[in-house]
mmCIF file of the N, C-alpha and C atoms, coordinates in Angstrom:
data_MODEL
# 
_entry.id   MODEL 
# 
loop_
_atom_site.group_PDB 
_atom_site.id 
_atom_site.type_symbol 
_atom_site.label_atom_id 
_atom_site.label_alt_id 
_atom_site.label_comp_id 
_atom_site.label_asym_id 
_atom_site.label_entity_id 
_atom_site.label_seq_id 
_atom_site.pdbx_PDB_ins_code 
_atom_site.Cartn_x 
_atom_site.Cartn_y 
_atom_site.Cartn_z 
_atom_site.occupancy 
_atom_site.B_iso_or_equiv 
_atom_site.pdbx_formal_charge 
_atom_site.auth_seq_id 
_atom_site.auth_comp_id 
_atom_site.auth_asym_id 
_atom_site.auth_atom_id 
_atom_site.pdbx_PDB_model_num 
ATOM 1   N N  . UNK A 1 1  ? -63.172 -62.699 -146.706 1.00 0.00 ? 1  UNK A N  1 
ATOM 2   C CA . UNK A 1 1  ? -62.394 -61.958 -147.688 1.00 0.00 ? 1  UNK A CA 1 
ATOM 3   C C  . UNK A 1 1  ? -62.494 -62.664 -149.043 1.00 0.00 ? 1  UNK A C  1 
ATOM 4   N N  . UNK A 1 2  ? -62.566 -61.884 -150.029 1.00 0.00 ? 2  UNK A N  1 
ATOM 5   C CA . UNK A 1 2  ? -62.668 -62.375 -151.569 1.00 0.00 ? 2  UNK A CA 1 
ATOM 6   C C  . UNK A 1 2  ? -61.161 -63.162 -151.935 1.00 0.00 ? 2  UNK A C  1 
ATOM 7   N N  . UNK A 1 3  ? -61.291 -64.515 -152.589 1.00 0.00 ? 3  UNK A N  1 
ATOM 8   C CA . UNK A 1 3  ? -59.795 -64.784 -152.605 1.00 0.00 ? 3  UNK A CA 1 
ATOM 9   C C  . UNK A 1 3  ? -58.586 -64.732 -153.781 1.00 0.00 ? 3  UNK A C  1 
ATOM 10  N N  . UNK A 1 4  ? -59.763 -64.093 -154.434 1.00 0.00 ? 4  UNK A N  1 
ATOM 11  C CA . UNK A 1 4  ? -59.303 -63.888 -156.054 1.00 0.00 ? 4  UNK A CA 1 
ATOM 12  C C  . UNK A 1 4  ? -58.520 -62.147 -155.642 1.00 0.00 ? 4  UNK A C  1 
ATOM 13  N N  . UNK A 1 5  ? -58.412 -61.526 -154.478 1.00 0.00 ? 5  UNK A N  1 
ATOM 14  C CA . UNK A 1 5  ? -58.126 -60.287 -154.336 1.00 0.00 ? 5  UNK A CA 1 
ATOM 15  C C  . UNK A 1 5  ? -56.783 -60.325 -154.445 1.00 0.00 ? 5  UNK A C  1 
ATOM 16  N N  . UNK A 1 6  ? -56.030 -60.979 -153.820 1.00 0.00 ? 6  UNK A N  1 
ATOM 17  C CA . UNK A 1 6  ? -54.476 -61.164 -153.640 1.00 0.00 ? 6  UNK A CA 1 
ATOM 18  C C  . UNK A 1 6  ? -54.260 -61.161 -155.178 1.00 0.00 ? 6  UNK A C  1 
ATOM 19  N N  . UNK A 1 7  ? -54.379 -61.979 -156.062 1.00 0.00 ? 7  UNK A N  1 
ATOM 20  C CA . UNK A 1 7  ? -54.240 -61.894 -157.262 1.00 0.00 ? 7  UNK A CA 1 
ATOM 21  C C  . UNK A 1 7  ? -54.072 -61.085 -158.165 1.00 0.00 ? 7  UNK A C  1 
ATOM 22  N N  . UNK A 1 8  ? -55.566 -60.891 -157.957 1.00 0.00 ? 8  UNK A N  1 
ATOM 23  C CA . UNK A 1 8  ? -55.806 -58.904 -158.657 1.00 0.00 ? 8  UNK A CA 1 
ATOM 24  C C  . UNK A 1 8  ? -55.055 -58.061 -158.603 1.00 0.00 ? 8  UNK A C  1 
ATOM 25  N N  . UNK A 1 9  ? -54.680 -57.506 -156.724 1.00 0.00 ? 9  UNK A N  1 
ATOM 26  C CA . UNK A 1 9  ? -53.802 -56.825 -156.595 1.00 0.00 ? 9  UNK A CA 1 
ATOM 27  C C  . UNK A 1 9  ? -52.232 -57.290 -157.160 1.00 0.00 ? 9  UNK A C  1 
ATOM 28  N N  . UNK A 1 10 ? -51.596 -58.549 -157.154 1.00 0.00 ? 10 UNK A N  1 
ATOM 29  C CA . UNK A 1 10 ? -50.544 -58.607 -157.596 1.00 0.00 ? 10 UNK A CA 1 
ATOM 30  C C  . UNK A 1 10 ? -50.789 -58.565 -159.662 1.00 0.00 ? 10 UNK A C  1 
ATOM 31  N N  . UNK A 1 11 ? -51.387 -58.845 -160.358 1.00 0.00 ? 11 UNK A N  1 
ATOM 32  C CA . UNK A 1 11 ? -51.732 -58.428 -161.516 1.00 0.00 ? 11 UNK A CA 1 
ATOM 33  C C  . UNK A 1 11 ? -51.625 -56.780 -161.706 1.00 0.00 ? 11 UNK A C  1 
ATOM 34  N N  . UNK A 1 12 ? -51.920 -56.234 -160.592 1.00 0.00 ? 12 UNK A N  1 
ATOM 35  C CA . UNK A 1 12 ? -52.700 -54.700 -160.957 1.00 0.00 ? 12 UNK A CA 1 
ATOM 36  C C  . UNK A 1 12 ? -50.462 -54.180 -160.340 1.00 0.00 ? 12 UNK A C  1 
ATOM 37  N N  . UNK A 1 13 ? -50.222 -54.487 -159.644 1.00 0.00 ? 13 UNK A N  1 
ATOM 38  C CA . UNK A 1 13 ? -48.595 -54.207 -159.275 1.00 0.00 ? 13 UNK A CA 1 
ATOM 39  C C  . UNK A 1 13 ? -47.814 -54.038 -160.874 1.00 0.00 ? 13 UNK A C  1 
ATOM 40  N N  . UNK A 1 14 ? -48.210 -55.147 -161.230 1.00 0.00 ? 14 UNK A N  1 
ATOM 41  C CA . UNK A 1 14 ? -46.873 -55.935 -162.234 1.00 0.00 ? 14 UNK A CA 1 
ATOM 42  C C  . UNK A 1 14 ? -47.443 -55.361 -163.449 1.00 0.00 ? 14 UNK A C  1 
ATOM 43  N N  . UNK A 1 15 ? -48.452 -54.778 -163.433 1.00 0.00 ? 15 UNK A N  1 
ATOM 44  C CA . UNK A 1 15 ? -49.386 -54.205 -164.882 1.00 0.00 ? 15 UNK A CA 1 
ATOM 45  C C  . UNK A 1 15 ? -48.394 -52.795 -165.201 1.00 0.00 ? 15 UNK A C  1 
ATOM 46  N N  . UNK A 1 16 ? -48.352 -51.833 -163.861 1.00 0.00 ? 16 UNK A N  1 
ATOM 47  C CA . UNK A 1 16 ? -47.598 -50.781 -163.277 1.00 0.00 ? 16 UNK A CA 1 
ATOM 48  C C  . UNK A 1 16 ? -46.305 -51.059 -163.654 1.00 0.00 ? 16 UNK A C  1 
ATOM 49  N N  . UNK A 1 17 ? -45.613 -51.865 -163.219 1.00 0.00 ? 17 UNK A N  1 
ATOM 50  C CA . UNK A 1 17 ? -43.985 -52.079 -162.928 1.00 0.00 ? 17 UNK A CA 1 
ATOM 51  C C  . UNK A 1 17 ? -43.589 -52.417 -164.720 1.00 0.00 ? 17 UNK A C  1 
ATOM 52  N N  . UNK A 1 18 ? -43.762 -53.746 -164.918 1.00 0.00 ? 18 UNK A N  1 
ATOM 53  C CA . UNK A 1 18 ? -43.497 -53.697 -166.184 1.00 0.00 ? 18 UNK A CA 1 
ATOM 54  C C  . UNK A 1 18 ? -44.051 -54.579 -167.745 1.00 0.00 ? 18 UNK A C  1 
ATOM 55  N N  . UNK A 1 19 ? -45.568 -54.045 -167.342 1.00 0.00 ? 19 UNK A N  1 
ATOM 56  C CA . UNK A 1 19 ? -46.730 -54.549 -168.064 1.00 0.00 ? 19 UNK A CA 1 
ATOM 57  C C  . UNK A 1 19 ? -47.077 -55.989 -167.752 1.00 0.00 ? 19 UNK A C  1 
ATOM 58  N N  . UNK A 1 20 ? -48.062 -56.520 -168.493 1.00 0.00 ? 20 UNK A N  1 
ATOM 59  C CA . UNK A 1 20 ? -49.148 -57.331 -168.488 1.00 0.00 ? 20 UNK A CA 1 
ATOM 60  C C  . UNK A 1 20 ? -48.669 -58.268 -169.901 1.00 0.00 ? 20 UNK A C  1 
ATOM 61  N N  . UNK A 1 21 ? -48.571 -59.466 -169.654 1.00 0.00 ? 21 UNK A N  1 
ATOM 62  C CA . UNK A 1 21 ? -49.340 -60.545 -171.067 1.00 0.00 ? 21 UNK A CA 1 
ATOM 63  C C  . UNK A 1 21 ? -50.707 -60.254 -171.210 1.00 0.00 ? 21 UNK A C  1 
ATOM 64  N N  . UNK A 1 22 ? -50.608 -61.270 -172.989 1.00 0.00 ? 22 UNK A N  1 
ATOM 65  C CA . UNK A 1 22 ? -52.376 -61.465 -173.008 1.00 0.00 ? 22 UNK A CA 1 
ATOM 66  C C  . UNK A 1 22 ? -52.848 -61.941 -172.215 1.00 0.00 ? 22 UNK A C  1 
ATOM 67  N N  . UNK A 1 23 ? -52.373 -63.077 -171.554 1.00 0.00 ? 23 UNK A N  1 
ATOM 68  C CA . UNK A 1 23 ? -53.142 -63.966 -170.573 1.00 0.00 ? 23 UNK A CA 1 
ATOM 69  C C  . UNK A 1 23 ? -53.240 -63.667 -169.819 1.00 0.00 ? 23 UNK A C  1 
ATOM 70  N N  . UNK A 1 24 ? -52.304 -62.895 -169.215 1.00 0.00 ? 24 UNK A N  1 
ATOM 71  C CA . UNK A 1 24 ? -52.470 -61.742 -167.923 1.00 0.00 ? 24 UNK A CA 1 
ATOM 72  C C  . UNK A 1 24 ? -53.489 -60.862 -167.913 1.00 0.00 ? 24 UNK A C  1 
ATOM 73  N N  . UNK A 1 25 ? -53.520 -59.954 -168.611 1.00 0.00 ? 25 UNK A N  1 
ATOM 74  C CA . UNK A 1 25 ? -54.458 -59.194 -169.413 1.00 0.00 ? 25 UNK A CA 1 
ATOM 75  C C  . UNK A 1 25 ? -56.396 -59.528 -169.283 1.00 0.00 ? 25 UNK A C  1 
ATOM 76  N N  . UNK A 1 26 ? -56.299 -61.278 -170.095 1.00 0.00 ? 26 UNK A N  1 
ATOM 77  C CA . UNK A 1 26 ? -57.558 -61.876 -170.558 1.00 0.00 ? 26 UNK A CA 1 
ATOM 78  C C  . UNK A 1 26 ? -57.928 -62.670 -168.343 1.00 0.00 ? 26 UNK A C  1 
ATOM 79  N N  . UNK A 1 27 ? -56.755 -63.000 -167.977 1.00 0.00 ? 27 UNK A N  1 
ATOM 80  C CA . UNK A 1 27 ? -57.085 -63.317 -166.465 1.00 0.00 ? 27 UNK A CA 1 
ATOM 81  C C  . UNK A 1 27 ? -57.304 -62.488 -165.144 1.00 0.00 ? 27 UNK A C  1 
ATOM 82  N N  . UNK A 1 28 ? -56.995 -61.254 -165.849 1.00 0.00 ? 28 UNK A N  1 
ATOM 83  C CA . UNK A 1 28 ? -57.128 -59.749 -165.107 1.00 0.00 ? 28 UNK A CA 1 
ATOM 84  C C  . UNK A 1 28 ? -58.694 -59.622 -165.032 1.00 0.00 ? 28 UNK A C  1 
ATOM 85  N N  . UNK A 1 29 ? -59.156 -59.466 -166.441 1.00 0.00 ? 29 UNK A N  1 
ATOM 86  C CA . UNK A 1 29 ? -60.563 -59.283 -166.484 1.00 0.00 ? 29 UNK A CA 1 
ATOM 87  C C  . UNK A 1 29 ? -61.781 -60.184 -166.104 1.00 0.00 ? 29 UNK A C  1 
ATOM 88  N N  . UNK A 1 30 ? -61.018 -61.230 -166.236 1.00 0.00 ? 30 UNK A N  1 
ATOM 89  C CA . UNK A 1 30 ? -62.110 -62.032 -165.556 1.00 0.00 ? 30 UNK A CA 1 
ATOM 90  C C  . UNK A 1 30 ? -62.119 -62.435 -164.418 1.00 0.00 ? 30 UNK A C  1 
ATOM 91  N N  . UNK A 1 31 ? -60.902 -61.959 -163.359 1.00 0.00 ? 31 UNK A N  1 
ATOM 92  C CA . UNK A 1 31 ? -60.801 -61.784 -162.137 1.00 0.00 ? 31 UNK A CA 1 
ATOM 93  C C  . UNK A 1 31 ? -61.709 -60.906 -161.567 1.00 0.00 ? 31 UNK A C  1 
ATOM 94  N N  . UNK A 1 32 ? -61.601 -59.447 -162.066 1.00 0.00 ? 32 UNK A N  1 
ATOM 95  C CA . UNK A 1 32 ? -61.935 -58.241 -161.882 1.00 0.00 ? 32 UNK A CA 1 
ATOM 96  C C  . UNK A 1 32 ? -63.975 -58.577 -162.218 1.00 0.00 ? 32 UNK A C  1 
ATOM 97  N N  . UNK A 1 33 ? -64.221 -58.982 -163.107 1.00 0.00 ? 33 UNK A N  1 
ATOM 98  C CA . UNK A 1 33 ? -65.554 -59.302 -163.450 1.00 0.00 ? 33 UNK A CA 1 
ATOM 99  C C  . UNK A 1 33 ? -66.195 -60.275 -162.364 1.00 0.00 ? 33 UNK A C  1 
ATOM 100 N N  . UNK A 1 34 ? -65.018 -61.472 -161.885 1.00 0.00 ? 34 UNK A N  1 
ATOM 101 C CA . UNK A 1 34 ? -65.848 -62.012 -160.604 1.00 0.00 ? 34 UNK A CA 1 
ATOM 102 C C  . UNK A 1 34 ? -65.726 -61.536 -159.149 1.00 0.00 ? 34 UNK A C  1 
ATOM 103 N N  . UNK A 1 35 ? -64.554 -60.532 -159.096 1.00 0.00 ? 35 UNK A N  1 
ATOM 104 C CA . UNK A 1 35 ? -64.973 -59.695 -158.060 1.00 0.00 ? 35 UNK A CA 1 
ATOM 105 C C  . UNK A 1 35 ? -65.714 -58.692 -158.088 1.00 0.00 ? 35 UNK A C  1 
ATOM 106 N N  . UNK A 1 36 ? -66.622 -58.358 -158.656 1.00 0.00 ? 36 UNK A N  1 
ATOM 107 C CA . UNK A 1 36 ? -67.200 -56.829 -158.785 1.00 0.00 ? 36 UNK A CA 1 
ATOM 108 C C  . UNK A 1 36 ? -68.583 -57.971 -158.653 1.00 0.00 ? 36 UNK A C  1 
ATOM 109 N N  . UNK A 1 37 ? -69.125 -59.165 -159.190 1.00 0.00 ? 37 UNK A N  1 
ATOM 110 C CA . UNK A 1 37 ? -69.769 -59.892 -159.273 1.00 0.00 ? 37 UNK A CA 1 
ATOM 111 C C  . UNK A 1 37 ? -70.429 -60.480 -158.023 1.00 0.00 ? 37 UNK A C  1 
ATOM 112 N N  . UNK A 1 38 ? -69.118 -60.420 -157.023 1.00 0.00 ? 38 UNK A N  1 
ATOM 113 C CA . UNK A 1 38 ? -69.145 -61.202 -155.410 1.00 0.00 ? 38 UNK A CA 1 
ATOM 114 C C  . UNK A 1 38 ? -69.889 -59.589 -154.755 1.00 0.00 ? 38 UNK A C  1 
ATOM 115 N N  . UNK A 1 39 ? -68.757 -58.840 -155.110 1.00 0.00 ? 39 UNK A N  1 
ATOM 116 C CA . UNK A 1 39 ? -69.387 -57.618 -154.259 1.00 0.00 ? 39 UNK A CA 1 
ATOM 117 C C  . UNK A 1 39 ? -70.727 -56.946 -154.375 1.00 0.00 ? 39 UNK A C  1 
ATOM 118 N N  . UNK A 1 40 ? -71.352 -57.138 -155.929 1.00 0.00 ? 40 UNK A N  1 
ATOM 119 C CA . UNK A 1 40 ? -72.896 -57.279 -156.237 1.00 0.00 ? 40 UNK A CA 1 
ATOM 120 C C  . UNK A 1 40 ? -73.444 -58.107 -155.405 1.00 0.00 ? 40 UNK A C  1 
ATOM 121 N N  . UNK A 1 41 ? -73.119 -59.103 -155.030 1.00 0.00 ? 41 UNK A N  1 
ATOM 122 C CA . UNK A 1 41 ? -73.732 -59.806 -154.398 1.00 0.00 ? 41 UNK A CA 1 
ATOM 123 C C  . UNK A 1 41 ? -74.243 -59.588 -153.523 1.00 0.00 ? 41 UNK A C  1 
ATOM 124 N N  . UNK A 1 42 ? -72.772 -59.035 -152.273 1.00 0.00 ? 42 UNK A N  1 
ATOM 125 C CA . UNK A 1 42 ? -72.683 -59.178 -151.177 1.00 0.00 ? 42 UNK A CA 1 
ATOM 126 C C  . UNK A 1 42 ? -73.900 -57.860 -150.493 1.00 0.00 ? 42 UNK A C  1 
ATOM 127 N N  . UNK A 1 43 ? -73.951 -56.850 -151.768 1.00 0.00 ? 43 UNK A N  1 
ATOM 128 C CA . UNK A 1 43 ? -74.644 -55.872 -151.270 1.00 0.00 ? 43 UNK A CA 1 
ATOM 129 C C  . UNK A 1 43 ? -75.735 -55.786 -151.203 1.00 0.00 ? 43 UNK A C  1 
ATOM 130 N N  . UNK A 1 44 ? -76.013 -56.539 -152.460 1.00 0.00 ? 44 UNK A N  1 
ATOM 131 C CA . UNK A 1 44 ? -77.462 -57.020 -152.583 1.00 0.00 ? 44 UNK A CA 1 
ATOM 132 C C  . UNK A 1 44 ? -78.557 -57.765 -151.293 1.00 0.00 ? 44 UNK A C  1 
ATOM 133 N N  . UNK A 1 45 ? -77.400 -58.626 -151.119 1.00 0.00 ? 45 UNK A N  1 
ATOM 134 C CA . UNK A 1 45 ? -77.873 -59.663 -150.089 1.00 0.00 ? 45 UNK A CA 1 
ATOM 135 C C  . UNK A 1 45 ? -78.219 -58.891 -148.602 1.00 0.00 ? 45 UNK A C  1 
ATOM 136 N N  . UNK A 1 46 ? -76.992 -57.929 -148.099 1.00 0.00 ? 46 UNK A N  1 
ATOM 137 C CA . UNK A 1 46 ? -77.234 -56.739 -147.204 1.00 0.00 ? 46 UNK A CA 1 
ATOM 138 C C  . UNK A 1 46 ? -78.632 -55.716 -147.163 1.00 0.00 ? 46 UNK A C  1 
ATOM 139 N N  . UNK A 1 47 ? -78.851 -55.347 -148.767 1.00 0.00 ? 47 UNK A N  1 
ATOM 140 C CA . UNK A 1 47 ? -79.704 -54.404 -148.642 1.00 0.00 ? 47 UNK A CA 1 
ATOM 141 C C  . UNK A 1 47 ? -81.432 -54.846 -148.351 1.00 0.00 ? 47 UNK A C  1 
ATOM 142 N N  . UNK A 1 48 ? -80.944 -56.847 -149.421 1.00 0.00 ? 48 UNK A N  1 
ATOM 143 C CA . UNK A 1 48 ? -82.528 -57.152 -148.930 1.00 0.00 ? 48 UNK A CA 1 
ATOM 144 C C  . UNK A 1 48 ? -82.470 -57.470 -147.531 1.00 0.00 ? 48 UNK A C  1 
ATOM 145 N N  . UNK A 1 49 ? -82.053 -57.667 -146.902 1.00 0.00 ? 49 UNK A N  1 
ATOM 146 C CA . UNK A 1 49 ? -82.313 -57.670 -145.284 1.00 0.00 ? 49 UNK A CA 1 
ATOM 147 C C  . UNK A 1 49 ? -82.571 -56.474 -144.607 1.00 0.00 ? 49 UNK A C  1 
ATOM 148 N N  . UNK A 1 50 ? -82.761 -55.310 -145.038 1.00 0.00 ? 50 UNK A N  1 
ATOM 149 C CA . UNK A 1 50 ? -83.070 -54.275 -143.952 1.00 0.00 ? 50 UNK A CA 1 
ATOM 150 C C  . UNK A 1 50 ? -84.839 -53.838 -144.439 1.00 0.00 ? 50 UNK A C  1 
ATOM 151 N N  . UNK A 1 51 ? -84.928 -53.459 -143.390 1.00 0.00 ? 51 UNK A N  1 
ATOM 152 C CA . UNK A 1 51 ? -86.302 -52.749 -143.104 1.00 0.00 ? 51 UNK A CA 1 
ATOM 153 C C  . UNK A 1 51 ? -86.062 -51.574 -142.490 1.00 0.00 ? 51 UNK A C  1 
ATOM 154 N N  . UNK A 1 52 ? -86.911 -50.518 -143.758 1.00 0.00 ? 52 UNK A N  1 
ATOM 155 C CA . UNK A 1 52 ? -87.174 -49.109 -142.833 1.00 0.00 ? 52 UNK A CA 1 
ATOM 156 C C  . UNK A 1 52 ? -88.002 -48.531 -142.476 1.00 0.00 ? 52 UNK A C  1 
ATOM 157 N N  . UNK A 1 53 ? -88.062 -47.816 -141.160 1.00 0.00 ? 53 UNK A N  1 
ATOM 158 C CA . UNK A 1 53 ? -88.591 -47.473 -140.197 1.00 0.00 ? 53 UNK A CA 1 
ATOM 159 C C  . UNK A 1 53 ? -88.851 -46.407 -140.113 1.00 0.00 ? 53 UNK A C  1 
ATOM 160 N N  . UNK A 1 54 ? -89.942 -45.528 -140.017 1.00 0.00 ? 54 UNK A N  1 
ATOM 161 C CA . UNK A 1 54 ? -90.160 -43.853 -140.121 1.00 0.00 ? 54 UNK A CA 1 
ATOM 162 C C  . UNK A 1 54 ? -89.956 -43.783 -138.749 1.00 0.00 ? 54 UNK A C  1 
ATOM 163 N N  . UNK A 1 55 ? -89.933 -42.736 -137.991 1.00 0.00 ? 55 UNK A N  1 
ATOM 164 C CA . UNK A 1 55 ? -89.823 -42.785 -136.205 1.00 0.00 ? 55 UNK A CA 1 
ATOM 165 C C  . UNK A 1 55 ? -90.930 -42.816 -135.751 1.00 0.00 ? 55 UNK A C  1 
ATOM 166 N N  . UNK A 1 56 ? -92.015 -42.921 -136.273 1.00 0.00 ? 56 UNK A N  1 
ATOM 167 C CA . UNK A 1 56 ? -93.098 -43.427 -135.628 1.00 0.00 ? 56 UNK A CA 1 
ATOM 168 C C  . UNK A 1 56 ? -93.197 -45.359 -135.946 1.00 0.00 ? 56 UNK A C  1 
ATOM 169 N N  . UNK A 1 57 ? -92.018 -45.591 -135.851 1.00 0.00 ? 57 UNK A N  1 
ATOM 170 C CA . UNK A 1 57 ? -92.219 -47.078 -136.197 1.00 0.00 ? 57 UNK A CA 1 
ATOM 171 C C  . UNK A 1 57 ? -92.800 -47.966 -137.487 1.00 0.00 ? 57 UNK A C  1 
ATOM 172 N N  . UNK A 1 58 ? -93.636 -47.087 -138.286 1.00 0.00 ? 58 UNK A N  1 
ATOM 173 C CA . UNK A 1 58 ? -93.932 -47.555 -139.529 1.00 0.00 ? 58 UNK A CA 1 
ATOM 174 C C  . UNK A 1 58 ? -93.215 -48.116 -140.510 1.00 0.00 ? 58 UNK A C  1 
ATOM 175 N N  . UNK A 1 59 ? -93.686 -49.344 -141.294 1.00 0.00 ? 59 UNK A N  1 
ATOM 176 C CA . UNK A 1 59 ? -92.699 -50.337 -142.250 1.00 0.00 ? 59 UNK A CA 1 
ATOM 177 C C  . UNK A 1 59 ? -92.642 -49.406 -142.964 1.00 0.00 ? 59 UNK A C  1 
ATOM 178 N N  . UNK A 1 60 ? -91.702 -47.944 -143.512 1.00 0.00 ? 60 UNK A N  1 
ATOM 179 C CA . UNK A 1 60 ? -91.927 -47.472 -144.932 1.00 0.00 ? 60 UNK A CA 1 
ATOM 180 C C  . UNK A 1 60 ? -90.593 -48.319 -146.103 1.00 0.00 ? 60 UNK A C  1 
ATOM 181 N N  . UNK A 1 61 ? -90.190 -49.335 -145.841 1.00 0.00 ? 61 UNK A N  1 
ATOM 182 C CA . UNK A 1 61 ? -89.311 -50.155 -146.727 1.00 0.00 ? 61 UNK A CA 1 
ATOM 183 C C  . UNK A 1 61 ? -89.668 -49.752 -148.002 1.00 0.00 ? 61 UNK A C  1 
ATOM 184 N N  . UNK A 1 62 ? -88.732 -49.601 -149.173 1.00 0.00 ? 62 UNK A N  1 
ATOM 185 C CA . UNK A 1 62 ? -88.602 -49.008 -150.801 1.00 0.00 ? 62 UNK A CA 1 
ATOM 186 C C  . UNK A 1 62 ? -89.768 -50.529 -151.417 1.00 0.00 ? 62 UNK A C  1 
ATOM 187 N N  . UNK A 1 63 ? -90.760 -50.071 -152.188 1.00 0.00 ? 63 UNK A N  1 
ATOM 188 C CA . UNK A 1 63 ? -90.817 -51.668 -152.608 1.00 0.00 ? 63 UNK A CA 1 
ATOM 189 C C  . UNK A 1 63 ? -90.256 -51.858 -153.418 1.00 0.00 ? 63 UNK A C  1 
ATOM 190 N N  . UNK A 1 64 ? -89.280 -51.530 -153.961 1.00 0.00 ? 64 UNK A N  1 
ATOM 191 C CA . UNK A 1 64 ? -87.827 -52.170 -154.668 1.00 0.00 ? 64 UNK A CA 1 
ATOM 192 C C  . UNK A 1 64 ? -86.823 -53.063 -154.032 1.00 0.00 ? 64 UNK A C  1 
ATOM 193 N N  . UNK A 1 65 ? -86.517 -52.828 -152.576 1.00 0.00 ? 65 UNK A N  1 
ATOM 194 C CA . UNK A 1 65 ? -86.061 -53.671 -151.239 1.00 0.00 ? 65 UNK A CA 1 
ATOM 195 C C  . UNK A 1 65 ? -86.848 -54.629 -151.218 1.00 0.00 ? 65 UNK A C  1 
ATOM 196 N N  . UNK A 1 66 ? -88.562 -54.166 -151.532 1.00 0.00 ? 66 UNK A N  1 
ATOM 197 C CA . UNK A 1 66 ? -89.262 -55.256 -150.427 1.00 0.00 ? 66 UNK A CA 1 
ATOM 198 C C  . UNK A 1 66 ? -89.444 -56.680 -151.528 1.00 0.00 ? 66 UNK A C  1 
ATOM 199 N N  . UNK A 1 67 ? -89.281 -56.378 -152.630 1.00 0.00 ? 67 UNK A N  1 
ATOM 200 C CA . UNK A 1 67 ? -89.328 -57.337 -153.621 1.00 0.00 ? 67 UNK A CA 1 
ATOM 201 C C  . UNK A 1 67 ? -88.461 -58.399 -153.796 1.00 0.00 ? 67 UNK A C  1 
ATOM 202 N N  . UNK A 1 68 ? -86.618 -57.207 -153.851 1.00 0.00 ? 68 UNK A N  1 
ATOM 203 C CA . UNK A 1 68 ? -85.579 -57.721 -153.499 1.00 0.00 ? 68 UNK A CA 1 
ATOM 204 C C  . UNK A 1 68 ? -85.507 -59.344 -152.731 1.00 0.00 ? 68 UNK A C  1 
ATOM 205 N N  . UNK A 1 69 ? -85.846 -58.548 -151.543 1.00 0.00 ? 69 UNK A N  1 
ATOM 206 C CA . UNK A 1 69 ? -86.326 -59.504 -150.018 1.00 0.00 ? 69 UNK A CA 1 
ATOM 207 C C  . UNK A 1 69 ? -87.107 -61.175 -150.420 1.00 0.00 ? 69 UNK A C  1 
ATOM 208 N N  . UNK A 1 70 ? -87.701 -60.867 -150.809 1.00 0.00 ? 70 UNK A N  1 
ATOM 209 C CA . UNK A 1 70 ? -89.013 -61.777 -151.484 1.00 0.00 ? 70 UNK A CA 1 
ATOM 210 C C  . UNK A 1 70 ? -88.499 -62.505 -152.235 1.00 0.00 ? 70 UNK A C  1 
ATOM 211 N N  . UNK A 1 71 ? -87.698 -62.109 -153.497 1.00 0.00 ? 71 UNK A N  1 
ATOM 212 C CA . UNK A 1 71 ? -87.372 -63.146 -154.424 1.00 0.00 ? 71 UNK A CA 1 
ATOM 213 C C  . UNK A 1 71 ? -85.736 -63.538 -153.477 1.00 0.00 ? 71 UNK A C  1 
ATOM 214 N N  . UNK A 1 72 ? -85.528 -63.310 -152.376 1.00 0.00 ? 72 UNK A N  1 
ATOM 215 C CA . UNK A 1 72 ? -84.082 -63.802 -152.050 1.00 0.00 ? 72 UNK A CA 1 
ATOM 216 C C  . UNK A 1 72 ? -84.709 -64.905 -151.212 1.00 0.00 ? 72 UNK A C  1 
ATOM 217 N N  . UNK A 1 73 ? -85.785 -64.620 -150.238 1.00 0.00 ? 73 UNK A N  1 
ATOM 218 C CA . UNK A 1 73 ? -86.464 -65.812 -149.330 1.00 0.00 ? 73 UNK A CA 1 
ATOM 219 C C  . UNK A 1 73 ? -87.473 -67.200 -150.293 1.00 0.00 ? 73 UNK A C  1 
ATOM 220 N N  . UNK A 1 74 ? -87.484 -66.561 -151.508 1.00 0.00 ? 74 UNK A N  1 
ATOM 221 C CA . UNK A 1 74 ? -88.082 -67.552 -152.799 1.00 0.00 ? 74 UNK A CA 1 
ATOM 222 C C  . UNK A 1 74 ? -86.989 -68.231 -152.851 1.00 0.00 ? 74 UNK A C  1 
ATOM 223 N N  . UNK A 1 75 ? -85.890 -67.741 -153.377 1.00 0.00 ? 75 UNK A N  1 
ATOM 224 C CA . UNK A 1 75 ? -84.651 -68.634 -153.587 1.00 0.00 ? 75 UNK A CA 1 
ATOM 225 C C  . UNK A 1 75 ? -84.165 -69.358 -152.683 1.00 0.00 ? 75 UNK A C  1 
ATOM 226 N N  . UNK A 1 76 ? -83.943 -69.219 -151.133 1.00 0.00 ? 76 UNK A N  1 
ATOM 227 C CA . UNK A 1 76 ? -83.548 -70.136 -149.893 1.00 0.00 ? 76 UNK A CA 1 
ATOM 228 C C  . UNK A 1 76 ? -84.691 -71.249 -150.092 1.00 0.00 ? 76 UNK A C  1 
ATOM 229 N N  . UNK A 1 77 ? -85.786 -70.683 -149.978 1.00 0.00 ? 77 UNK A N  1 
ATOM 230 C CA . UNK A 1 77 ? -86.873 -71.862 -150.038 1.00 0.00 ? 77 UNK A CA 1 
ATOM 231 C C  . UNK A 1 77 ? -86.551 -73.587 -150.415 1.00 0.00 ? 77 UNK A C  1 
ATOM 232 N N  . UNK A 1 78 ? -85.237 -73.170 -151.552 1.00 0.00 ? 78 UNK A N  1 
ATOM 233 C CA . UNK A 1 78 ? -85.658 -75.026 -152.182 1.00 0.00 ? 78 UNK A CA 1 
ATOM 234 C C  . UNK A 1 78 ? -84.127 -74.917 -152.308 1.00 0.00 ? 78 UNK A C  1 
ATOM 235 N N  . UNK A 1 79 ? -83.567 -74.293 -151.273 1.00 0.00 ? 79 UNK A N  1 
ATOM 236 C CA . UNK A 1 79 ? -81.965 -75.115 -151.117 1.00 0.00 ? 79 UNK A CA 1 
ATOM 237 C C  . UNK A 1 79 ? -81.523 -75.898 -149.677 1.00 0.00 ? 79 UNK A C  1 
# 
């Protein structure tokens, strides 16, 4: 679970009930910017792992995926 979420959601309550500070406000967004950031991630990381399959078994994978894939197994390489 993302742990900056609890937060968010209590920011996003009290925004409703009876507004926001600046700092509230300026810590909202950059909450919100590193969760949308994690969840880029997370999908990213999901989508380069799949391979698709026509039903005759053929690799037809997007080569937009298959690139994906490539520069994510480049990056593990030297960690």
């Amino acid at each position: 679970m993302i742990k900056s979420l609890d937060r968010i959601n209590e920011l996003a309550r009290k925004q409703r009930g009876e507004g926001l500070t600046l700092s509230e406000r300026v810590e909202q967004q950059g909450l919100r910017e590193d969760y949308l950031r994690e969840i880029r991630g997370q999908v990213l990381n999901t989508i380069s792992g799949l391979t698709v399959l026509d039903p005759l078994g053929n690799d037809v994978t997007p080569d937009k995926v298959r690139i994906e894939k490539e520069k994510s197994v480049d990056k593990n390489k030297y960690i």
